[in-house]
Each structure stands twice: as structure tokens, then as C-alpha cells.
C-alpha positions in Angstrom: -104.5 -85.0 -88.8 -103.4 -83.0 -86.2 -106.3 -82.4 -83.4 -104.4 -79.7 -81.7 -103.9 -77.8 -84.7 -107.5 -78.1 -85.8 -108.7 -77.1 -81.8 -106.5 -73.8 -82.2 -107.5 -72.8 -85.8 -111.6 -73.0 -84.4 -110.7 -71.2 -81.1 -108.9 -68.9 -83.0 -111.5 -68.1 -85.9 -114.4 -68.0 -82.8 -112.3 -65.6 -81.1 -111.9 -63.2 -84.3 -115.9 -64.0 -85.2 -116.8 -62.9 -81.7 -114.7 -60.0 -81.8 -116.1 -59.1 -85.3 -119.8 -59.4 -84.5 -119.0 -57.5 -81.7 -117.7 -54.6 -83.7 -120.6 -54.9 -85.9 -123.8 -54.5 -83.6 -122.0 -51.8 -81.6 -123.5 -48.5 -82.0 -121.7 -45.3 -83.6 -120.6 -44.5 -79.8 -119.6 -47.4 -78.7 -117.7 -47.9 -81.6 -116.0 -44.5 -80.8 -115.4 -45.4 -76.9 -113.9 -49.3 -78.3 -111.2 -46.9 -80.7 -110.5 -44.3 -77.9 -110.2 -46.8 -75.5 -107.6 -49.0 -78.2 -105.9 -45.9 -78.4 -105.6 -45.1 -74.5 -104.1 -48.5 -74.0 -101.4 -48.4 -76.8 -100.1 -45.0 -75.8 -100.1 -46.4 -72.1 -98.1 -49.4 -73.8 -95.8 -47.4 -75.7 -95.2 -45.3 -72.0 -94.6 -48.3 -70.1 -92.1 -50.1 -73.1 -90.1 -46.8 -73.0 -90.2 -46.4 -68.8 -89.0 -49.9 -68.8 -86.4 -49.4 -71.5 -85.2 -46.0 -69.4 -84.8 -48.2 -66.0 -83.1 -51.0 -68.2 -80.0 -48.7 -69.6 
């Protein structure tokens, strides 16, 4: 068996579960603010990918 494997599939699933339960017990507004807030941080992604892809060519 393969201990390392078996270590990063239960850090892994805790990580998700966390995450999950999180999501769960959050209220209606919080669950708004955690989906704005995802969507703040991809556009700001998606600005700094294309800034960096500008600079690049």
C-alpha cells in the first residue's frame, strides 16, 4: 500500500468535507457574499492572465 497516496486522498476528502459543511451551515447571505466574492476573484484572475499575456507579447 502506498501511505502517501492514502495521506493525500484523506487530506483531500477533509478538505472538500470542510469546504462542503461550510457551504451548508452558511446562511442565505453568506452564501451570496461566498458566490460574489468567487466571482470578484475570477474576473480579477481573468484581468491579471490577460495583463500578463499583454506584457508577454
Amino acid at each position: 500500500m502506498n501511505m502517501n497516496a492514502i495521506w493525500k486522498g484523506l487530506s483531500i476528502g477533509a478538505t472538500v468535507g470542510s469546504a462542503v459543511f461550510m457551504l451548508v451551515k452558511a446562511t442565505e447571505t453568506k452564501k451570496r457574499n461566498i458566490r460574489r466574492d468567487a466571482s470578484k476573484t475570477l474576473k480579477s484572475a481573468k484581468n491579471l492572465v490577460e495583463d500578463i499575456s499583454s506584457v508577454v507579447m
